[in-house]
ROSEVEX-965950 format. One line per 3 residues: number of its first residue (from 1); their letters; for each residue x, y, z of N, C-alpha, C. Coordinates in Angstrom, 1 decimal. Layout:
NUM	A	X,Y,Z,X,Y,Z,X,Y,Z | ...
END
This chain:
1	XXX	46.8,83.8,42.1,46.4,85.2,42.1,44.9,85.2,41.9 | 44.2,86.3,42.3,42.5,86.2,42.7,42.0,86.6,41.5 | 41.3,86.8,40.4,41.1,87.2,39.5,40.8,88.4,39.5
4	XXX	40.3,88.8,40.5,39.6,90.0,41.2,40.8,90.8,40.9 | 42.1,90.7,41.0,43.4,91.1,41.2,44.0,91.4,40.3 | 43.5,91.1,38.9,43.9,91.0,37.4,43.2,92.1,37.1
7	XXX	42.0,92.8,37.4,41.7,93.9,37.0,40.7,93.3,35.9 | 39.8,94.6,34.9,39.0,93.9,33.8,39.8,93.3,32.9 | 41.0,93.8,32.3,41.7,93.5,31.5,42.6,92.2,31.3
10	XXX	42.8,91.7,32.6,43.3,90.4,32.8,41.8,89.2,33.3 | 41.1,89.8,33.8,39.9,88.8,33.9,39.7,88.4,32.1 | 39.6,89.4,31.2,39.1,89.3,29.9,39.9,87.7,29.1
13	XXX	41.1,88.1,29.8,42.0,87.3,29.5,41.9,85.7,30.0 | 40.9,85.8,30.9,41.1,84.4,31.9,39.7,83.6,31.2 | 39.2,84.4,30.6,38.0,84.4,30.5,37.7,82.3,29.5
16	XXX	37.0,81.7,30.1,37.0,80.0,30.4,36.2,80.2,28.5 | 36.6,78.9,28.3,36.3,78.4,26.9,37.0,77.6,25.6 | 37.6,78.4,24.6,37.9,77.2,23.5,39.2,77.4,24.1
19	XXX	40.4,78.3,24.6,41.9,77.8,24.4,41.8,77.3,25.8 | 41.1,77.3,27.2,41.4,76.3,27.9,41.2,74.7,27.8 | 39.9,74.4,27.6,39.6,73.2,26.7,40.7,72.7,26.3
22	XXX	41.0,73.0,24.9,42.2,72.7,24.1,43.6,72.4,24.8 | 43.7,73.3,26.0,45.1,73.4,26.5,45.2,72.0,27.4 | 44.5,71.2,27.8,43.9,70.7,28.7,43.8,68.9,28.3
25	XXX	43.0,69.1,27.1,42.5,68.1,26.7,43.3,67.6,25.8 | 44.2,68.1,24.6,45.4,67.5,24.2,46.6,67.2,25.2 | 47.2,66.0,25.1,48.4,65.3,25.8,49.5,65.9,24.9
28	XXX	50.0,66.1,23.8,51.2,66.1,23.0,50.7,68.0,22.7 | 51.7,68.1,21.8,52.0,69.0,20.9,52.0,70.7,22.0 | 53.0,70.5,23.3,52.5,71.5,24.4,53.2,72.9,23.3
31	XXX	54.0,73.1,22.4,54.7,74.4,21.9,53.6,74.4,21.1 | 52.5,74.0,20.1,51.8,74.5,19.8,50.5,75.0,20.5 | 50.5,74.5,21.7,49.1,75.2,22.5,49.5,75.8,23.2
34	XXX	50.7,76.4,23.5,51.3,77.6,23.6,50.8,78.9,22.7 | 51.5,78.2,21.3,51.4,79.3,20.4,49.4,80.0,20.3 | 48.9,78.4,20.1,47.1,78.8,19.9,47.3,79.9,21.2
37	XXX	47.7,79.6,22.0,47.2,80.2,23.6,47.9,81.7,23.1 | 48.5,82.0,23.2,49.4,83.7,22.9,48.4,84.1,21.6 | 47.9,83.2,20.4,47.6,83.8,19.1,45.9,84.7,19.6
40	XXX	45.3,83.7,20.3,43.6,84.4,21.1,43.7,85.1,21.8 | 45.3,85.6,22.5,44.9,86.9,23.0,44.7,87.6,22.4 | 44.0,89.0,23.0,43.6,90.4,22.4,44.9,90.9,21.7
43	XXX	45.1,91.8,20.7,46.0,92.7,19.9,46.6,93.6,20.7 | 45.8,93.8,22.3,46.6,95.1,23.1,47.1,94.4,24.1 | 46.8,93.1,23.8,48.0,92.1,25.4,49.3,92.3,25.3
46	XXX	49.8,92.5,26.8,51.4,92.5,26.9,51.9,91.2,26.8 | 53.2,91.0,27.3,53.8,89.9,27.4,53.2,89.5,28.5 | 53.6,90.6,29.7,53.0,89.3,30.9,51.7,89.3,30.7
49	XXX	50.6,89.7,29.6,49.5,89.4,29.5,49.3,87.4,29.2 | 50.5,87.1,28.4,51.0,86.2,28.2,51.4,85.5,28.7 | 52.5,85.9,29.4,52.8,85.0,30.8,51.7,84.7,31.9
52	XXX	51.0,85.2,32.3,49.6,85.2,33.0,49.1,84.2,32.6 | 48.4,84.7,31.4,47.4,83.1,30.8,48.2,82.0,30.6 | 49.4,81.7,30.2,50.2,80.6,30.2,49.9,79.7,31.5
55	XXX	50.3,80.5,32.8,50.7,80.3,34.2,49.4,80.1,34.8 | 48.1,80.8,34.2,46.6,80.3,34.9,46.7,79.0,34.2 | 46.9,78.6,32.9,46.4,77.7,32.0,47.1,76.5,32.6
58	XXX	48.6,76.5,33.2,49.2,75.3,33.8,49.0,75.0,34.6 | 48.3,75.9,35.4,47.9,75.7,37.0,46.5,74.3,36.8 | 45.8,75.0,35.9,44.6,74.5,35.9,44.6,72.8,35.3
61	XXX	46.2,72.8,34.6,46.1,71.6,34.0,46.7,70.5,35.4 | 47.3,71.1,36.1,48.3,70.7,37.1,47.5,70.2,38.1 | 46.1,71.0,38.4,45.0,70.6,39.3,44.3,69.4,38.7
64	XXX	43.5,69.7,37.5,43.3,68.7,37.1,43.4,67.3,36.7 | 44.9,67.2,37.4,45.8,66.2,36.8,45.8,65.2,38.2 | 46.1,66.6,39.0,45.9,66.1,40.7,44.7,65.6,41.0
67	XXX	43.6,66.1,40.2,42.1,65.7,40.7,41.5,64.1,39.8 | 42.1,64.0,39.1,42.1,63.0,38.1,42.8,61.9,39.5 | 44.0,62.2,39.8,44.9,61.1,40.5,44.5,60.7,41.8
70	XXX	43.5,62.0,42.3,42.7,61.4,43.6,43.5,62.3,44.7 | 44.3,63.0,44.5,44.8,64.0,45.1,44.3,65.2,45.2 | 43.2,65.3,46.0,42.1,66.3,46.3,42.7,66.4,48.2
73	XXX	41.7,67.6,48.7,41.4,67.8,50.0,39.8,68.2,49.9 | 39.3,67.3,50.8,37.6,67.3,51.2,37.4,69.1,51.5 | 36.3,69.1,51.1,35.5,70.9,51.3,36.0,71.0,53.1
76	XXX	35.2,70.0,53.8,35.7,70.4,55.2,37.1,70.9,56.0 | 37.7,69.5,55.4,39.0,70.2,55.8,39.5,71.3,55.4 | 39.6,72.2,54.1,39.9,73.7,53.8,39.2,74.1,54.3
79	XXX	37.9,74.3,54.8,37.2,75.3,55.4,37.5,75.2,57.3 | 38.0,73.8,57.9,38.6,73.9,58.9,40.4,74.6,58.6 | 40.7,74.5,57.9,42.4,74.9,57.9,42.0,76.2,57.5
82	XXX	40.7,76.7,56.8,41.3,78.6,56.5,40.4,79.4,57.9 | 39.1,78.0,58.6,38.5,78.7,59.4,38.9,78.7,61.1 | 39.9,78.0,60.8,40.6,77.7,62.5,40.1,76.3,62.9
END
């Protein structure tokens, strides 16, 4: 989902620093960087404000995991596959 598409209130939410880091960079204890991750949201977040950041936060780990493994695509070729 485009962030642009989360509106201010979900951008706020996406917003890069100490609970990505953390979510990222520890291997073990995933129910507690859950919990850190839900506790730094704002006091007016919903659940799916919740579900959101969870779901950006494993994406990002899932790439990075990919990119670590060497499992990338070159700039060219996405810009040949989205430009024809």
């Amino acid at each position: 989902m485009p962030i642009k598409a989360l509106g201010r209130r979900g951008r706020d939410l996406l917003e890069p620093g100490r609970v990505v880091s953390s979510w990222v960079m520890a291997s073990s204890g995933l129910k507690q960087k859950m919990v850190e991750t839900v506790e730094h949201l704002p006091e007016s977040a919903t659940v799916e404000d919740a579900i959101e950041r969870l779901y950006f936060l494993a994406k990002v780990e899932r790439g990075l995991e990919q990119s670590a493994a060497g499992d990338t695509i070159a700039h060219e070729d996405i810009k040949k596959r989205f430009l024809g």
